[in-house]
C-alpha positions in Angstrom: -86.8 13.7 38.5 -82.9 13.7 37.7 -80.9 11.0 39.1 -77.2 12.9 40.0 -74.6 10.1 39.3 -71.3 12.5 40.1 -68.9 8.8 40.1 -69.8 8.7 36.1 -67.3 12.1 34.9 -64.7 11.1 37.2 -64.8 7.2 35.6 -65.1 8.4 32.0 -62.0 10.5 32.9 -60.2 7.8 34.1 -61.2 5.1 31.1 -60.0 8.3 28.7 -56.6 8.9 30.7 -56.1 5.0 30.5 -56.7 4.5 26.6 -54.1 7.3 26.0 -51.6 5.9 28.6 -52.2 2.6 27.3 -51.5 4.4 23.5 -48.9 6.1 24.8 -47.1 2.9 26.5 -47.2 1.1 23.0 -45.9 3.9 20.8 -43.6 4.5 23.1 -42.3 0.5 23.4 -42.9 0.2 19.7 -39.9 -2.3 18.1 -37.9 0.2 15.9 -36.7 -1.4 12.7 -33.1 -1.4 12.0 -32.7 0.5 8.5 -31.8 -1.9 5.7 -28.4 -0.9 4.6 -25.4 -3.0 3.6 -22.1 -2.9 5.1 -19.1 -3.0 2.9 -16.1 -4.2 5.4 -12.5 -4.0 5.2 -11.9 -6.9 3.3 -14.8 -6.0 1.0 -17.3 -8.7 1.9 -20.8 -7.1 1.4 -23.4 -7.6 4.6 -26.6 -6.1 4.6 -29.0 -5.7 7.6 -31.9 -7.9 5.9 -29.5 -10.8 5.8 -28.5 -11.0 9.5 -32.3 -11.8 10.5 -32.2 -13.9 12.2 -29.3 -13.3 14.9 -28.8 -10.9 17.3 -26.6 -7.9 15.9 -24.6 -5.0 17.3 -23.8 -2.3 15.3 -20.8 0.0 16.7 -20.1 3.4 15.3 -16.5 4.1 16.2 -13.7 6.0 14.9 -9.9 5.5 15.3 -9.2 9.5 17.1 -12.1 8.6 19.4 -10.7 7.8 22.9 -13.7 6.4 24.2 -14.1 3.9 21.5 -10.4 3.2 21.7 -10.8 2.4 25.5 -13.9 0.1 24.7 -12.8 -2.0 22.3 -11.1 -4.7 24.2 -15.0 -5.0 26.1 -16.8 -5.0 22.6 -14.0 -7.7 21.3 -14.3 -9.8 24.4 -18.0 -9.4 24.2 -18.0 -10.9 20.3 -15.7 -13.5 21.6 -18.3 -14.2 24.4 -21.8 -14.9 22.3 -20.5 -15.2 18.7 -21.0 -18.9 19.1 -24.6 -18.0 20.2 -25.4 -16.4 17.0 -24.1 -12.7 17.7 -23.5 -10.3 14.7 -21.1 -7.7 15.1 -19.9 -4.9 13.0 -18.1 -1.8 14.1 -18.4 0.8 11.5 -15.7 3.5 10.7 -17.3 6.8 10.5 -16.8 9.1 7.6 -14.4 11.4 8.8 -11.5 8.1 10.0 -8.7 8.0 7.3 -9.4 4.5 5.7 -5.5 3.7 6.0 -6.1 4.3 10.1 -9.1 1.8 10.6 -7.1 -0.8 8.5 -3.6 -0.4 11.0 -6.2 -0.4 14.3 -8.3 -3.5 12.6 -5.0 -5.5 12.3 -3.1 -4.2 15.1 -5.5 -5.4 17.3 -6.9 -8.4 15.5 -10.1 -7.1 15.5 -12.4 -10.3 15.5 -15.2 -9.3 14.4 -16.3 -7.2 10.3 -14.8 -3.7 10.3 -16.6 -1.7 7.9 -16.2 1.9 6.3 -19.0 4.3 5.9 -17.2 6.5 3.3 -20.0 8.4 2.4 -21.4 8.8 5.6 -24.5 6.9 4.5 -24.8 4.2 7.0 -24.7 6.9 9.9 -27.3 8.9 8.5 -29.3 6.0 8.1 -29.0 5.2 11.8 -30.4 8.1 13.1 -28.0 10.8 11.7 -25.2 9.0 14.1 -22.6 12.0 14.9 -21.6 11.0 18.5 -19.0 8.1 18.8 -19.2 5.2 20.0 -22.6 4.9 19.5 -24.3 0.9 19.6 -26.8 -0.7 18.4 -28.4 -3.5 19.6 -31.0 -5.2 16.8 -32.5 -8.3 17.9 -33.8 -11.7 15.7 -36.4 -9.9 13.9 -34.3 -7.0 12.8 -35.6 -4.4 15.5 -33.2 -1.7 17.7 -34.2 -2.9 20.8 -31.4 -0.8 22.7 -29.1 2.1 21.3 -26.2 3.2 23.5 -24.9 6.7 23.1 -20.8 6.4 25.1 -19.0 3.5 26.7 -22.0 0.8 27.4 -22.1 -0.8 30.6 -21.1 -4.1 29.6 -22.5 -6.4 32.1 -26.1 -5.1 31.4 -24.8 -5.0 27.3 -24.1 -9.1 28.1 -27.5 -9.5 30.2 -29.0 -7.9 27.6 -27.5 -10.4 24.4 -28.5 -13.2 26.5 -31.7 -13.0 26.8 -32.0 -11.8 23.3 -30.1 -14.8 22.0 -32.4 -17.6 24.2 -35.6 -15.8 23.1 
C-alpha cells in the first residue's frame, strides 16, 4: 500500500525556488570592490584607492566639453563642502580625451575644492568599468566597496541621504 503525499513535489519546489532566490539575492547585493588604482591629481599628489579605506569616497568621471558635468559641478562642490568634515573623499577625474590645459583653467576658475585628477591614458576609466559615459559617480564606502554608481546628473538629495548614512555606519 502506497501512501500519495501530492503536498511533498510542490514543497520541494518551493525550498528549490527559495535557495536559488535566496542565491540569487546575494550575488546580486554582493559589495563590489572599488579597483585599486592611484590617482595622480593636478598638483601631482599621488592617491590610491587602498589608502582612502577607511572614508567614504566618490569618484566622478567628468570632462570639461561635457554639459552635464559642467551643470553639476556646483552640487558635487557643495556636496564635498557638505561632508568633507565627515570623512568624505572626493575626486573628479578628467577623462582621457579633456585637453590637460582645459581641466587645469575649469579646476582654478572655479576653485574646485576638492583633488582633480587626469586619466591620461585612459587607465582609471577602464579600470572602473570601461567608464565611456560622462559624468559618471561612484560612491565606495569605508571598506572600499561601490555601493552605488550613477550614470548622468545624480539626484543629489538621495546622493546626500545616501553619504550620510554611509558616513554614521
Amino acid at each position: 500500500m502506497t501512501t500519495s503525499r501530492p503536498w511533498i513535489k510542490p514543497a520541494a519546489a518551493a525550498a528549490v525556488v527559495l535557495a536559488l532566490a535566496g542565491a540569487g539575492y546575494a550575488s546580486f547585493f554582493r559589495a563590489t570592490p572599488a579597483p585599486d588604482v592611484t590617482f595622480i591629481s593636478i598638483a601631482g599628489e599621488k592617491v590610491s584607492t587602498e589608502a582612502l579605506r577607511g572614508k567614504v569616497v566618490m569618484i566622478n568621471f567628468w570632462a570639461t566639453s561635457c554639459v552635464t558635468c559642467v551643470k553639476e559641478m556646483p552640487a558635487m562642490v557643495d556636496t564635498y563642502n557638505k561632508f568633507k568634515d565627515q570623512g568624505l573623499e572626493f575626486v573628479a577625474v578628467a577623462m582621457q580625451y579633456d585637453r590637460p590645459d582645459y581641466v587645469l583653467n575649469f579646476t582654478e576658475q572655479r576653485a574646485l575644492p576638492f583633488k582633480v585628477a587626469l586619466d591620461s591614458s585612459g587607465d582609471l576609466a577602464r579600470q572602473f568599468g570601461d567608464v565611456s559615459l560622462t559624468p559618471t559617480t561612484f560612491l565606495i564606502d569605508k571598506q572600499g566597496n561601490i555601493i552605488k554608481k550613477y550614470v548622468g546628473e545624480p539626484d543629489f538629495a538621495t546622493v546626500h541621504k545616501l553619504i550620510a548614512k554611509e558616513l554614521a555606519g
